[in-house]
N, C-alpha and C positions, 0 to 999 in steps of 0.2 A: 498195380493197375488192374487185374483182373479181379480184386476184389473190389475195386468202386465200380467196375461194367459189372457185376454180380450185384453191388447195389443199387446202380441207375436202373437195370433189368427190375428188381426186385418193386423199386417203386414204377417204375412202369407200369407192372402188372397189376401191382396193387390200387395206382391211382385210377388205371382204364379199365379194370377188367377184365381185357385181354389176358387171360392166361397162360397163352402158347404165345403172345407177342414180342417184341423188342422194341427198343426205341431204332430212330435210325441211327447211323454210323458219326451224324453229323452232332446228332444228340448226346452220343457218347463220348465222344471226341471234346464234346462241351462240360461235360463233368466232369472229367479227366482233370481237363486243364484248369477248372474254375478251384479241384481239391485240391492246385498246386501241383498234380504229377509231372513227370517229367518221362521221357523215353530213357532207356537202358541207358546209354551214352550220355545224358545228359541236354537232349534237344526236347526241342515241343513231342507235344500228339499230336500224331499226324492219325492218315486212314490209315494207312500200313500198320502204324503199331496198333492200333485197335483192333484190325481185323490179326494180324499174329497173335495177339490176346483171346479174340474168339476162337480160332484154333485149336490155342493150349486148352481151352475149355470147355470142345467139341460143340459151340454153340453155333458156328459159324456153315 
């Protein structure tokens, strides 16, 4: 998971220009789920585990 929010980030950045931006939570929660991930347990992406994701990655 936290390597596809490092690549939705990534094109973010790339596609806007925004350098220091992010998509929003809702945006990421969209990629997540569209590459197929699933949460630890085996449930959807929810906000929760995307924001525990940014955490592990001090993005948040």
């Amino acid at each position: 998971m936290i390597r596809c929010i490092q690549d939705a980030i990534t094109a973010y950045r790339r596609d806007g220009g925004d350098r220091d931006g992010r998509p929003t939570i809702g945006a990421l929660i969209a990629a997540c789920s569209a590459s197929g991930l699933t949460a630890a347990r085996g449930g959807p992406v929810t906000r929760y585990t995307v924001c525990q994701a940014l955490k592990l990655t001090g993005l948040s």
